[in-house]
CHARMM internal coordinates of N, CA and C (Angstrom, degrees):
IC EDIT
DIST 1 N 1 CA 1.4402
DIST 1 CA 1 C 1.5173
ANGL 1 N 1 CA 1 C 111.59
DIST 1 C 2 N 1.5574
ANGL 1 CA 1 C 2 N 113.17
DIHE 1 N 1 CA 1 C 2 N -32.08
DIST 2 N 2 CA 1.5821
ANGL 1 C 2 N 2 CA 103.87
DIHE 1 CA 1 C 2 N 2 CA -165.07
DIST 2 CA 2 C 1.6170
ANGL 2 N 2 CA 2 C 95.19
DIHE 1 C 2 N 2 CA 2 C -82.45
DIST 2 C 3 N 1.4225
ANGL 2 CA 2 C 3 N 133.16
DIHE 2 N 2 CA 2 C 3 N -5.88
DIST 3 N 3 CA 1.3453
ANGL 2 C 3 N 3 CA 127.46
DIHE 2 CA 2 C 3 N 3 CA -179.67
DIST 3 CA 3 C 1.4005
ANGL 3 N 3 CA 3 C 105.42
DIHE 2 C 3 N 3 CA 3 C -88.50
DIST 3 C 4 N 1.5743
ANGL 3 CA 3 C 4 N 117.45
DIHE 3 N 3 CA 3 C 4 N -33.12
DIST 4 N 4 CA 1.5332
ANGL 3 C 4 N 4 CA 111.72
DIHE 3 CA 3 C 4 N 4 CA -175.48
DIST 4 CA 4 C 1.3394
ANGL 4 N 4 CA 4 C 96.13
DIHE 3 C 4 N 4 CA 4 C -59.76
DIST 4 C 5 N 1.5397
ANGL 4 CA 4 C 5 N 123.90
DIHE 4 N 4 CA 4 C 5 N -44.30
DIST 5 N 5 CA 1.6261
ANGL 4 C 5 N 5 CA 126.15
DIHE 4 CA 4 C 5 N 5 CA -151.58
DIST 5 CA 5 C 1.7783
ANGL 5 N 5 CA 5 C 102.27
DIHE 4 C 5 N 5 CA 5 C -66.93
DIST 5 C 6 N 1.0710
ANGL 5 CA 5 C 6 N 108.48
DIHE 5 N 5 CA 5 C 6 N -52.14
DIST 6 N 6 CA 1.6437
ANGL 5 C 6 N 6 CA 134.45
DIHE 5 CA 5 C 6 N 6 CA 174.93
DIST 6 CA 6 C 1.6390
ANGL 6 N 6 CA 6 C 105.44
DIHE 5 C 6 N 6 CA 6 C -30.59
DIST 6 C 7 N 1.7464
ANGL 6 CA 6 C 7 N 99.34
DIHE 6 N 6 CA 6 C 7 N -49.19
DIST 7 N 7 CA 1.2233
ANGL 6 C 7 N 7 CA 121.08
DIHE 6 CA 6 C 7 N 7 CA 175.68
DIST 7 CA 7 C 1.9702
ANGL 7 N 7 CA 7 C 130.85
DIHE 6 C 7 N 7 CA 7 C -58.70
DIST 7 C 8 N 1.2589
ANGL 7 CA 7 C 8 N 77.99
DIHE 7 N 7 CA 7 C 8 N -13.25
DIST 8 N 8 CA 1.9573
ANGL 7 C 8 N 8 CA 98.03
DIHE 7 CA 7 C 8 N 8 CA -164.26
DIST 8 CA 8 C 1.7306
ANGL 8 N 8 CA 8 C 114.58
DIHE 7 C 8 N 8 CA 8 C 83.07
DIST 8 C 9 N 1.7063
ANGL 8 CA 8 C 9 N 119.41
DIHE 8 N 8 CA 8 C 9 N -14.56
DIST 9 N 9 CA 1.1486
ANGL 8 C 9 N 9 CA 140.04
DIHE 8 CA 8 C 9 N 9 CA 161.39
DIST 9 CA 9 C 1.3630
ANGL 9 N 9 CA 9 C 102.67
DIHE 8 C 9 N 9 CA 9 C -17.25
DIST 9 C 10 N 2.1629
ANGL 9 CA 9 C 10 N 126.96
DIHE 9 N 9 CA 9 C 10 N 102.20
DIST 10 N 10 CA 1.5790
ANGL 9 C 10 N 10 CA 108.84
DIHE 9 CA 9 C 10 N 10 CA 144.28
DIST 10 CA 10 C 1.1227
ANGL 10 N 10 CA 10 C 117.92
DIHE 9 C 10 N 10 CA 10 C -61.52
DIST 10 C 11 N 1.0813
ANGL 10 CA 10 C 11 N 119.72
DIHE 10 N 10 CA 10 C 11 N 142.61
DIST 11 N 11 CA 1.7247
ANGL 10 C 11 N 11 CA 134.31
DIHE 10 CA 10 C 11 N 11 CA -171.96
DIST 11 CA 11 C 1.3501
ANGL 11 N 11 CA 11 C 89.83
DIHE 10 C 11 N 11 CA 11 C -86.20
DIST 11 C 12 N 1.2884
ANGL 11 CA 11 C 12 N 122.07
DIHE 11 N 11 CA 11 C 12 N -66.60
DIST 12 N 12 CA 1.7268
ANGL 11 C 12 N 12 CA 123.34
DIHE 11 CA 11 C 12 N 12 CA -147.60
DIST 12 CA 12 C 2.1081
ANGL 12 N 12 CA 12 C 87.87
DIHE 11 C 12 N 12 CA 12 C -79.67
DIST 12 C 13 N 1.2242
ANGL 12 CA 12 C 13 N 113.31
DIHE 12 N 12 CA 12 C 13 N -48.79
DIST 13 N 13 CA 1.5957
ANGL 12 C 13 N 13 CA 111.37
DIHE 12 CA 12 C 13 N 13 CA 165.12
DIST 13 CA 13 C 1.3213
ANGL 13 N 13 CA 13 C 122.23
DIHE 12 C 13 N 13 CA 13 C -5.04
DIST 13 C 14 N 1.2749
ANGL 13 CA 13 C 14 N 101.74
DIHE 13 N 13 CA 13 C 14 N -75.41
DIST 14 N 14 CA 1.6777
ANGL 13 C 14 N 14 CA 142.99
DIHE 13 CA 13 C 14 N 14 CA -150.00
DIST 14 CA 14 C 1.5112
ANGL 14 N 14 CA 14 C 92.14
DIHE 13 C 14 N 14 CA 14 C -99.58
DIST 14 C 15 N 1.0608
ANGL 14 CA 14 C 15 N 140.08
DIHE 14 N 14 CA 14 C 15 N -8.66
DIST 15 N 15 CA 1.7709
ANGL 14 C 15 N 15 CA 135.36
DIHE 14 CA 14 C 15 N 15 CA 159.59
DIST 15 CA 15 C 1.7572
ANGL 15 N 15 CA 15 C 98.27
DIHE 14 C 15 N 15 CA 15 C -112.50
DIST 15 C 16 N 0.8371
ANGL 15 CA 15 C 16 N 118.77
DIHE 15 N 15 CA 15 C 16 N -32.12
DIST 16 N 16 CA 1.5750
ANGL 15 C 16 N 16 CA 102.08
DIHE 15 CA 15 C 16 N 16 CA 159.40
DIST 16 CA 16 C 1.4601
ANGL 16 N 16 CA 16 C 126.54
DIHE 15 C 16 N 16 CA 16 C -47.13
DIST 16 C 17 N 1.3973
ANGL 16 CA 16 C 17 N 98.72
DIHE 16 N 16 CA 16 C 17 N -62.90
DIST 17 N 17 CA 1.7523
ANGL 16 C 17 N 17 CA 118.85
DIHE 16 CA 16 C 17 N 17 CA 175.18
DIST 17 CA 17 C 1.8194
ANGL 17 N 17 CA 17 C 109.12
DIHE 16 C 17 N 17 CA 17 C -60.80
DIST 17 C 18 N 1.4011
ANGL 17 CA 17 C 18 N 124.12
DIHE 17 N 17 CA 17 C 18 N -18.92
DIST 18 N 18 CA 1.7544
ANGL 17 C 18 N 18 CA 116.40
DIHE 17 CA 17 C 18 N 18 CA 164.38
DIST 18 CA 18 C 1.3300
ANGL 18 N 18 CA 18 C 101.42
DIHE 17 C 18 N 18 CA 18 C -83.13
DIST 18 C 19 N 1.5845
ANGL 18 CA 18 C 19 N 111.62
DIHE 18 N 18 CA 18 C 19 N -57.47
DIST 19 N 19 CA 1.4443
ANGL 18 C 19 N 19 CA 85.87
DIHE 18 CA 18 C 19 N 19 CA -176.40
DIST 19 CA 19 C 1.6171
ANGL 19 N 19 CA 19 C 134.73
DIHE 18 C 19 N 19 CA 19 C -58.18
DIST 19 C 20 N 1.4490
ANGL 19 CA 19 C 20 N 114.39
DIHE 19 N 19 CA 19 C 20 N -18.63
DIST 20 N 20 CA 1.0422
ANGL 19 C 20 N 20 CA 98.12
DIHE 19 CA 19 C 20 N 20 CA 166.23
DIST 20 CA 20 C 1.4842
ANGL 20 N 20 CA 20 C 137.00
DIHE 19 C 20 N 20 CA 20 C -88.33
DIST 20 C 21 N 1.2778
ANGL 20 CA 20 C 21 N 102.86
DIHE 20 N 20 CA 20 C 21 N -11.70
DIST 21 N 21 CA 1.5990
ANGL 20 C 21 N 21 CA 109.48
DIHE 20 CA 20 C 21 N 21 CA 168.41
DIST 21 CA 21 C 1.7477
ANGL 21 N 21 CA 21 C 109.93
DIHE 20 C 21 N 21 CA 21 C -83.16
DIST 21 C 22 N 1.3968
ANGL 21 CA 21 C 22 N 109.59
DIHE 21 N 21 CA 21 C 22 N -29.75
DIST 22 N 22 CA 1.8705
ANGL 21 C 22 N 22 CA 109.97
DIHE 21 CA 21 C 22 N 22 CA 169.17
DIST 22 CA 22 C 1.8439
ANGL 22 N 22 CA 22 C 97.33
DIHE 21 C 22 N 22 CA 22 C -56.28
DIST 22 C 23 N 1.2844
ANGL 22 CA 22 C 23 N 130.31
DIHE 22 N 22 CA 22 C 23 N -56.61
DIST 23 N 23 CA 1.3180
ANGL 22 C 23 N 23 CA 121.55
DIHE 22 CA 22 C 23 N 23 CA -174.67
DIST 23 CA 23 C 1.4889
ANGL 23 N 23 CA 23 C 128.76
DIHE 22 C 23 N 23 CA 23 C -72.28
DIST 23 C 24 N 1.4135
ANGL 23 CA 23 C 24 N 98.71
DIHE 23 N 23 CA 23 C 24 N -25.95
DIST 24 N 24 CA 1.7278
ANGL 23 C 24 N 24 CA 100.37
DIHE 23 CA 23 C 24 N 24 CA 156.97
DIST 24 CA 24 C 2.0329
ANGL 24 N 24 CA 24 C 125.25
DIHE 23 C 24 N 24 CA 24 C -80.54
DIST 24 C 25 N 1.0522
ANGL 24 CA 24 C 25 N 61.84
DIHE 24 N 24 CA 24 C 25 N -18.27
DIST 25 N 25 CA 2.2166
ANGL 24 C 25 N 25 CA 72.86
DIHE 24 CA 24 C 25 N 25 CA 163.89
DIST 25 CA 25 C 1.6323
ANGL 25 N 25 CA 25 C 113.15
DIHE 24 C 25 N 25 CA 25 C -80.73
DIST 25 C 26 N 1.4548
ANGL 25 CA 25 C 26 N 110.51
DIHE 25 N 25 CA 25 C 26 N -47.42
DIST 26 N 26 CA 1.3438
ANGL 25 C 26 N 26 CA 125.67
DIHE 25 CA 25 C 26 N 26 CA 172.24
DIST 26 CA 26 C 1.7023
ANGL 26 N 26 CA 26 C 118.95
DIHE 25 C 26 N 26 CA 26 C -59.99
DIST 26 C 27 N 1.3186
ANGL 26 CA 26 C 27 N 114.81
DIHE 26 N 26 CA 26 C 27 N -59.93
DIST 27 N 27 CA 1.9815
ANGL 26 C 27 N 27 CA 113.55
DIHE 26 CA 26 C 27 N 27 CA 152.84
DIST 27 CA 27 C 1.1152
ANGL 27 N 27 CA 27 C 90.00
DIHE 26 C 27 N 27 CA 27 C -38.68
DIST 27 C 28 N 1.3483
ANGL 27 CA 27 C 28 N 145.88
DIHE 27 N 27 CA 27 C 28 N -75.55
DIST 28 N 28 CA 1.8231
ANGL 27 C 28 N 28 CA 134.93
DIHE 27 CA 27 C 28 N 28 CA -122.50
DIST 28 CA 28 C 1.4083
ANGL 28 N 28 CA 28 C 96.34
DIHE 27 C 28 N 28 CA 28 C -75.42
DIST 28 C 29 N 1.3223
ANGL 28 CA 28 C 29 N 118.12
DIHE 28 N 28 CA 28 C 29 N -35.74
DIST 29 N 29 CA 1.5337
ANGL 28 C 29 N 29 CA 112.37
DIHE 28 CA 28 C 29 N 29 CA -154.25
DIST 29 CA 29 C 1.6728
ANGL 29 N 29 CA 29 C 94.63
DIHE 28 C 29 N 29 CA 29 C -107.83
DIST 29 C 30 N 1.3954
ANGL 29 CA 29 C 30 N 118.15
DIHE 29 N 29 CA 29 C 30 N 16.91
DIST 30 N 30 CA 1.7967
ANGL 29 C 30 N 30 CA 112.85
DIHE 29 CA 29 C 30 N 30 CA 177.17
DIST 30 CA 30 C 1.2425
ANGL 30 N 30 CA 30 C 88.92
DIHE 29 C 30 N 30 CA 30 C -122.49
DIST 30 C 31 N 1.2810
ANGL 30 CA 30 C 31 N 119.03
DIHE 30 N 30 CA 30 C 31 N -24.21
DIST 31 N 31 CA 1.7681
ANGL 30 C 31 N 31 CA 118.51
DIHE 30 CA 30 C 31 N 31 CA 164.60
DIST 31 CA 31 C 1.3490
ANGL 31 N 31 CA 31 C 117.15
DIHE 30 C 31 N 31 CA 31 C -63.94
DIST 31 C 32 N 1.2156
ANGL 31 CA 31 C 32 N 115.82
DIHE 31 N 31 CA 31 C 32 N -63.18
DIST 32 N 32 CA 2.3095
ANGL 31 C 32 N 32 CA 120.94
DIHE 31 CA 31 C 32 N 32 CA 173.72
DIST 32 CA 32 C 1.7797
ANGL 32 N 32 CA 32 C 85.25
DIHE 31 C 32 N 32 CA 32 C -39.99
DIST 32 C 33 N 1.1517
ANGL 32 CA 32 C 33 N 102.23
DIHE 32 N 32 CA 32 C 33 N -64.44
DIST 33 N 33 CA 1.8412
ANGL 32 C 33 N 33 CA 111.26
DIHE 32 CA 32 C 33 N 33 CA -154.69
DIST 33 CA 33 C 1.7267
ANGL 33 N 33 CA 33 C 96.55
DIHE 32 C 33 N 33 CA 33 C -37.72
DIST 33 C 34 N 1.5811
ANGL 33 CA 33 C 34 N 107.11
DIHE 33 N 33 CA 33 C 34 N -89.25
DIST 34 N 34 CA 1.1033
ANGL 33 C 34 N 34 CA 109.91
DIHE 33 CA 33 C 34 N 34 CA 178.22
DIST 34 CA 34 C 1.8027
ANGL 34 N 34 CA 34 C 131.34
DIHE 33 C 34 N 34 CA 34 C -30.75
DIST 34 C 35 N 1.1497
ANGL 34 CA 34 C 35 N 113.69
DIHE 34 N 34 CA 34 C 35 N -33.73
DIST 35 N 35 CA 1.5055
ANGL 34 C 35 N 35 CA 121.70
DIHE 34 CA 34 C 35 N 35 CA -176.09
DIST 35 CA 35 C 1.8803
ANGL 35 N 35 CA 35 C 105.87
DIHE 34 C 35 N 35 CA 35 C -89.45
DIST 35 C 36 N 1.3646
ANGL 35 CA 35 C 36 N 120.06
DIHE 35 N 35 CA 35 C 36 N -23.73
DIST 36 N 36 CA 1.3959
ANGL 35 C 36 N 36 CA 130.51
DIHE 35 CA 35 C 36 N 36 CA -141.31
DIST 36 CA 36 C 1.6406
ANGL 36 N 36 CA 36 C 79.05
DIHE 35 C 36 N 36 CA 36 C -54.70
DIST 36 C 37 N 1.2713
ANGL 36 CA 36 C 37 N 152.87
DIHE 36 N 36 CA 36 C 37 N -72.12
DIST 37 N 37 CA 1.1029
ANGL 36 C 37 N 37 CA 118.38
DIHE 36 CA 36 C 37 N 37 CA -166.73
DIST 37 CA 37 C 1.3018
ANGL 37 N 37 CA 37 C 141.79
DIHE 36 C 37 N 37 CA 37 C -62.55
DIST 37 C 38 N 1.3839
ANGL 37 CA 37 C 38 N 114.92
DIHE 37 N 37 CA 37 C 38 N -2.60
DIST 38 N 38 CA 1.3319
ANGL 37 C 38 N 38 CA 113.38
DIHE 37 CA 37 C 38 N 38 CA 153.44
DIST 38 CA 38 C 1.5536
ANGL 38 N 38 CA 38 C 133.64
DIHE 37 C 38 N 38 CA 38 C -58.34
DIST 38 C 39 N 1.5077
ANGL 38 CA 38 C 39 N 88.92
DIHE 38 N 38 CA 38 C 39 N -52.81
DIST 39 N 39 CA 1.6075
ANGL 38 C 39 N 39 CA 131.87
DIHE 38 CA 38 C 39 N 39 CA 174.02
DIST 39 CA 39 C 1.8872
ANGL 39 N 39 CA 39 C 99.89
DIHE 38 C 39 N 39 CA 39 C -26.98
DIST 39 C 40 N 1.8040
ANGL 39 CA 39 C 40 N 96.78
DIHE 39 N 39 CA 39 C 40 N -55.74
DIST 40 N 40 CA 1.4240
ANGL 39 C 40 N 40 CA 111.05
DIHE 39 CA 39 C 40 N 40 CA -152.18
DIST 40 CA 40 C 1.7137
ANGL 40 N 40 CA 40 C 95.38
DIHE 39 C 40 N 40 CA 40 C -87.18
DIST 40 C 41 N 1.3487
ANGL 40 CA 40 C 41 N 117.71
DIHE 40 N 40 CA 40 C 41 N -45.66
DIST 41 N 41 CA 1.6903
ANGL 40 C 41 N 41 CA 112.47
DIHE 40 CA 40 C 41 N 41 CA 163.31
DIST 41 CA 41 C 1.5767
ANGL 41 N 41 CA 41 C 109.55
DIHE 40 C 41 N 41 CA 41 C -46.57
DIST 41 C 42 N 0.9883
ANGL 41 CA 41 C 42 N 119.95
DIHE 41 N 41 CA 41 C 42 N -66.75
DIST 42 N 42 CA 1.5837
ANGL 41 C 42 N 42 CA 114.22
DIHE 41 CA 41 C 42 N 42 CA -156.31
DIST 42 CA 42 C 1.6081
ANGL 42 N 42 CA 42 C 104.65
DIHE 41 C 42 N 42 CA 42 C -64.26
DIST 42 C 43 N 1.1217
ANGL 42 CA 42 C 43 N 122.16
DIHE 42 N 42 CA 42 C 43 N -28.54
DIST 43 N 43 CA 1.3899
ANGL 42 C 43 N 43 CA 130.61
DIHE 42 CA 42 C 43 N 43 CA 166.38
DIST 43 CA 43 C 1.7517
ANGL 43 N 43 CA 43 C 117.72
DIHE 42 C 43 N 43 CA 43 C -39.14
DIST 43 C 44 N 1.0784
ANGL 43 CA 43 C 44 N 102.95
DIHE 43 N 43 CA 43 C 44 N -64.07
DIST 44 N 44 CA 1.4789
ANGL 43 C 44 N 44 CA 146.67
DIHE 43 CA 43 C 44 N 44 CA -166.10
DIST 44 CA 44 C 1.7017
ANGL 44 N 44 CA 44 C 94.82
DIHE 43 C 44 N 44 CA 44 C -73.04
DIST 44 C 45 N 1.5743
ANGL 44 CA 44 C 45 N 119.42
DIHE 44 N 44 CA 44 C 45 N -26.19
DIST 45 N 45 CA 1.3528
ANGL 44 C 45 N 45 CA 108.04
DIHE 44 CA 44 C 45 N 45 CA -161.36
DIST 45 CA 45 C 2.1085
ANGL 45 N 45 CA 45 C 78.62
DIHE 44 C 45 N 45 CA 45 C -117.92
DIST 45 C 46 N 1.3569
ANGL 45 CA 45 C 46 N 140.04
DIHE 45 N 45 CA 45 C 46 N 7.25
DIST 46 N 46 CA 1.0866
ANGL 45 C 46 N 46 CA 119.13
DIHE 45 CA 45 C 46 N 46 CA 161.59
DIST 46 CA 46 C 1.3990
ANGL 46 N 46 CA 46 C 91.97
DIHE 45 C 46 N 46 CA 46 C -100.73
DIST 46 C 47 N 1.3336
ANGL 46 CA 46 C 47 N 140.84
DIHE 46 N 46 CA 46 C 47 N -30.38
DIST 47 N 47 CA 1.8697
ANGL 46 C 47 N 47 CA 136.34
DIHE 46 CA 46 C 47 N 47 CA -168.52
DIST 47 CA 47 C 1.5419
ANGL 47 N 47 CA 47 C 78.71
DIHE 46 C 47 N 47 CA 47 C -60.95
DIST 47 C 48 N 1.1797
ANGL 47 CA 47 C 48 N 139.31
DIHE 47 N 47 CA 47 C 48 N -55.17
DIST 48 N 48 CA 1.7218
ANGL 47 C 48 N 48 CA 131.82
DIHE 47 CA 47 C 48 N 48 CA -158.26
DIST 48 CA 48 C 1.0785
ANGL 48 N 48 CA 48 C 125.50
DIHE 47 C 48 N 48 CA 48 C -66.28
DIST 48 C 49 N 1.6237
ANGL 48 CA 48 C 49 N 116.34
DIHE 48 N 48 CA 48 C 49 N -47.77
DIST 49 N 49 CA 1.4208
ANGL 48 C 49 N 49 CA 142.02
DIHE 48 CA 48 C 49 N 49 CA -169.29
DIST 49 CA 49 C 1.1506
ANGL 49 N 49 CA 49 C 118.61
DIHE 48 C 49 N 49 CA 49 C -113.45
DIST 49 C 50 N 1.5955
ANGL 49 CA 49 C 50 N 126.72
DIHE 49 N 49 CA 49 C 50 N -23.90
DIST 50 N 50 CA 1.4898
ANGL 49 C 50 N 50 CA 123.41
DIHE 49 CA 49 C 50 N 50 CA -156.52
DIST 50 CA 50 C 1.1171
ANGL 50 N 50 CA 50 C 111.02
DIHE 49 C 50 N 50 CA 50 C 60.18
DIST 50 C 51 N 1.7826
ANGL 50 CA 50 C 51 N 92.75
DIHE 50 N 50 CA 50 C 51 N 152.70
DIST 51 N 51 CA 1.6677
ANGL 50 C 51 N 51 CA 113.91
DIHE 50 CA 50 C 51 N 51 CA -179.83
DIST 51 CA 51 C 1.6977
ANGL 51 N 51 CA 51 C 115.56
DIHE 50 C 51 N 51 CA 51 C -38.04
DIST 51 C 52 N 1.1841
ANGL 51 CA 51 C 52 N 117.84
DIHE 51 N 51 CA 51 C 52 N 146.95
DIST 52 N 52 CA 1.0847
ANGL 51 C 52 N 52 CA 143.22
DIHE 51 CA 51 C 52 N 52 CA -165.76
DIST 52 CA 52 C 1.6818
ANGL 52 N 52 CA 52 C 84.55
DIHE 51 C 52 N 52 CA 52 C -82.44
DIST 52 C 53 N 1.9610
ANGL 52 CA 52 C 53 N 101.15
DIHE 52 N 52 CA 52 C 53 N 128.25
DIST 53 N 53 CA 1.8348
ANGL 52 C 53 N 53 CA 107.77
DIHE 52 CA 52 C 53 N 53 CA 177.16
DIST 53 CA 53 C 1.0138
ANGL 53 N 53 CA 53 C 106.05
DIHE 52 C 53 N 53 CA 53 C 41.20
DIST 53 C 54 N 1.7933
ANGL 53 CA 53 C 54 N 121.60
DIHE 53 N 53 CA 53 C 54 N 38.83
DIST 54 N 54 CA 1.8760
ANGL 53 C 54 N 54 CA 113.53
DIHE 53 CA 53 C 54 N 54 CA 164.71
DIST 54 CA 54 C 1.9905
ANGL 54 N 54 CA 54 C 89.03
DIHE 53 C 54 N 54 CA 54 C -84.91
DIST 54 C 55 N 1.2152
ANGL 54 CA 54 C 55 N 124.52
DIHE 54 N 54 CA 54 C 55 N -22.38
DIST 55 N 55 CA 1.3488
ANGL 54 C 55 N 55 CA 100.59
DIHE 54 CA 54 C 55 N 55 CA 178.80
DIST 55 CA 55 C 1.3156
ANGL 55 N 55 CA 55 C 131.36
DIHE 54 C 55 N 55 CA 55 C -57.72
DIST 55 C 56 N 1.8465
ANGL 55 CA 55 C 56 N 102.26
DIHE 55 N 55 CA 55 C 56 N -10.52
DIST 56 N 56 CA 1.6490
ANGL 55 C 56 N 56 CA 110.41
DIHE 55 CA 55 C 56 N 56 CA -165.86
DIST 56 CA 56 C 1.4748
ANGL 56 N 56 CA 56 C 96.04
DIHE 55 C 56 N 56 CA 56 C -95.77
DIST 56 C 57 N 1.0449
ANGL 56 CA 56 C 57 N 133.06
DIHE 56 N 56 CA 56 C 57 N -4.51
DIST 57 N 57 CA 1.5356
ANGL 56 C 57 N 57 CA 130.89
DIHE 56 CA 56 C 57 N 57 CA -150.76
DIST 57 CA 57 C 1.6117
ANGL 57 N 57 CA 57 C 96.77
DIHE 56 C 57 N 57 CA 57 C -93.85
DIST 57 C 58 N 1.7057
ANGL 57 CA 57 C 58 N 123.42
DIHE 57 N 57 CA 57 C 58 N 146.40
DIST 58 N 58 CA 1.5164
ANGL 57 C 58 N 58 CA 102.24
DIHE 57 CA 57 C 58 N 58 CA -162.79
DIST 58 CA 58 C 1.8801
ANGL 58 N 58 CA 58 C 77.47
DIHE 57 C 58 N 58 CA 58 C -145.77
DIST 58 C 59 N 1.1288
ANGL 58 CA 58 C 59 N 115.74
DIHE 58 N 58 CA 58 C 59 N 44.52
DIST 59 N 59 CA 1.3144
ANGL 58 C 59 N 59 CA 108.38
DIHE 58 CA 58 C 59 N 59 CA 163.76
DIST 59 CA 59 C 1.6708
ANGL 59 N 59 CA 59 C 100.52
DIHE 58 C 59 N 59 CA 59 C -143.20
END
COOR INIT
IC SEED 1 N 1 CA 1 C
IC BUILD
């Protein structure tokens, strides 16, 4: 700590800003988790069919 401070390093800043990116990593990856079988159908149904209204798309 006395090197972060030395550093100009906010301490409480800079553990604010992990925890909030540790808890937005944590949603993201209980979100894939929870959905993954959707995830893995809808996948499976563009490898089959293609994108959904890719016939309308003109670029």
């Amino acid at each position: 700590m006395t090197e972060a401070k030395a550093l100009g390093i906010n301490i409480s800043q800079s553990c604010d800003q992990f925890l909030r990116e540790l808890v937005r990593n944590e949603r993201e990856r209980r979100w894939q988790q929870d959905h993954a079988d959707f995830i893995t159908a809808y996948n499976q149904t563009v490898a089959d069919e293609g994108l959904p209204l890719d016939s309308w798309r003109w670029f």
